[in-house]
N, C-alpha and C positions, 0 to 999 in steps of 0.2 A: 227130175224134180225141178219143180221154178221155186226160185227165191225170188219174193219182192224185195227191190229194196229201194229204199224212199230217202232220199238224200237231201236234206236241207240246207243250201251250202251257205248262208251269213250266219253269224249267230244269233240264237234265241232263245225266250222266256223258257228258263225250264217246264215251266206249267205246260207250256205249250207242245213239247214235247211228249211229255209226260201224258196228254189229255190224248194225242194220239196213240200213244201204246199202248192206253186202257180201252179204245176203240178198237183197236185190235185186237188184244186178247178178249176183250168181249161178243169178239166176232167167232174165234175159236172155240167159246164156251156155251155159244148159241149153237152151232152146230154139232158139238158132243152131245149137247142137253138134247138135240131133236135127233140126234141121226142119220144127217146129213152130212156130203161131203165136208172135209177141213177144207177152211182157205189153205192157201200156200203158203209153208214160211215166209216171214218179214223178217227183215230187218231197218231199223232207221238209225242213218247217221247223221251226226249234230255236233256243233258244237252251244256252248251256251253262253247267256250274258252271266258275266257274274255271280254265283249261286254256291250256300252251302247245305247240303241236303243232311238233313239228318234221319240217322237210322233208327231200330227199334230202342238199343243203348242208350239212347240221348233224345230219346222222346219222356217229354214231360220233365227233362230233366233241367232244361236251362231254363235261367233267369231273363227275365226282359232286359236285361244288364247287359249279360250277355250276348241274347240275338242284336241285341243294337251293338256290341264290340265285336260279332262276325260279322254283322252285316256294314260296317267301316261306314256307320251312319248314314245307311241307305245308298250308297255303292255298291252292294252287292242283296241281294236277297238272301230269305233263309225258308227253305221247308221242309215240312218232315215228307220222308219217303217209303215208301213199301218196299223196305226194305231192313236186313239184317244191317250190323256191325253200328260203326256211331256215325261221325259229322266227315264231309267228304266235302274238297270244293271242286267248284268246277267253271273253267272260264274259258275265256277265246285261248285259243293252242293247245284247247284239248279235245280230242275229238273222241265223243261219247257215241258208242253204237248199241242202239236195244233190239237184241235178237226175240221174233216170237215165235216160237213153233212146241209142237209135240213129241216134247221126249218121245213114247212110249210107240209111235208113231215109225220113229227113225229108230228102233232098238236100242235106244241108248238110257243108262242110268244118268241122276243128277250126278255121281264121282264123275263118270265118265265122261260126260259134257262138259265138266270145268275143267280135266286134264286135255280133251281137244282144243278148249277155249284156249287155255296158257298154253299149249304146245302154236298152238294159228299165233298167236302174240309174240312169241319168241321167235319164230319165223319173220315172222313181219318186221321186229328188228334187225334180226339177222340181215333181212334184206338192203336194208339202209345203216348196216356196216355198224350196229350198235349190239352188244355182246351180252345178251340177258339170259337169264337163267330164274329156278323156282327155288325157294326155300322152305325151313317148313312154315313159314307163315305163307298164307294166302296172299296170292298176287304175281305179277311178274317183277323179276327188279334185277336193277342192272348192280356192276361192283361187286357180284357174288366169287368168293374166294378170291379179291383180288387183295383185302385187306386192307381198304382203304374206306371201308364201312359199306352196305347196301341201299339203293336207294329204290322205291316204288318206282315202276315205269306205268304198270298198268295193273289195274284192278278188275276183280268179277264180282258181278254182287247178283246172286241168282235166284229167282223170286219164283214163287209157283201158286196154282190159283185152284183151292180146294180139291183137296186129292189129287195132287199134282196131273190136273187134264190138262193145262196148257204153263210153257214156261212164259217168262217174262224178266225179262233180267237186263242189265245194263254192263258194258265194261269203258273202261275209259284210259285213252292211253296220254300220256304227256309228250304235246310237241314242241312246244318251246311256253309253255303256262306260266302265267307269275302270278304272286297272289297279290299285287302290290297295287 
C-alpha cells in the first residue's frame, strides 16, 4: 500500500489546510461514486497559525463577544469545523496530521481506527521518553494514574463523508503549544 503523505513544514492558515483535505476526500468520493480505482491514502501534516476550530457543540453557539475573546482580537482566527465535540486551539508546537483513507477498504471499523490511532500516539510518545496512556475520555494524555491530574497530549476527531465511503479526520499532538 502507498500512503501519500504531504507535509507542509511552516505554519499555516487553517483554511488552507482544511481546503486541501476536502480536495482530497473529494477525490475518494469521485471514484466510489464512478467505480473507479481509490486514490492512495493521505495523509497531511501541519502545523497552524493560530486558530480555534469549533465543533458541531459550539456551532451557532457563541456570541460575537466571544469569537472576538478567542480570537485575542484578531491574533488568532476562529472557524467552525466538520467536525464533532466543541472549540479546540490549535497553533505553532502542534503538529496537526489529517489522515484520508477508506476504512472499509483497509478492514477496519471506525472503534477500531481510533484505538490504532491512540495506540500509534502513545507509541510516538513512548518514543520520546514521554509516558501516555488512554482514559475513558477520548484522546491520549499523559499523568494517567500518576496522581498528579491528566493532561491532553493528543486528540482524534474522526469525520466521515455520507455513509462513511471515505474517512477524514484530524489528530493533533502538543509539542511545546502555548496559547498565549
Amino acid at each position: 500500500m502507498i500512503l501519500r503523505h504531504i507535509h507542509i513544514p511552516n505554519p499555516i492558515p487553517y483554511l488552507r489546510a482544511s481546503a486541501l483535505q476536502e480536495t482530497l476526500v473529494a477525490s475518494f468520493l469521485s471514484a466510489k461514486a464512478t467505480h473507479t480505482p481509490l486514490p492512495p491514502p493521505a495523509i497531511i501534516t501541519a502545523q497552524f497559525h493560530p486558530v480555534y476550530t469549533l465543533g458541531r457543540r459550539d456551532k451557532d453557539t457563541l456570541t460575537p463577544a466571544q469569537k472576538t475573546t478567542l480570537s485575542h482580537n484578531g491574533a488568532a482566527e476562529v472557524h467552525y469545523a466538520l467536525r464533532g465535540g466543541q472549540t479546540t486551539f490549535h497553533g505553532p508546537g502542534q503538529l496537526v496530521a489529517y489522515p484520508i483513507l477508506d476504512l472499509r477498504s483497509h478492514g477496519l471499523t471506525p472503534r477500531r481506527y481510533v484505538c490504532m490511532l491512540e495506540q500509534a500516539l502513545i507509541a510516538t510518545c513512548a518514543r520520546y521518553g514521554v509516558c501516555a496512556g488512554t482514559t475513558e475520555h477520548t484522546g491520549v494524555w499523559v499523568g494517567v494514574g500518576e496522581g498528579e491530574g491528566e493532561r491532553k497530549i493528543a486528540a482524534e476527531d474522526v469525520g466521515g463523508c455520507g455513509d462513511r465511503k471515505a474517512r477524514h479526520d484530524g489528530r493533533n499532538m502538543n509539542q511545546q503549544s502555548s496559547r498565549e
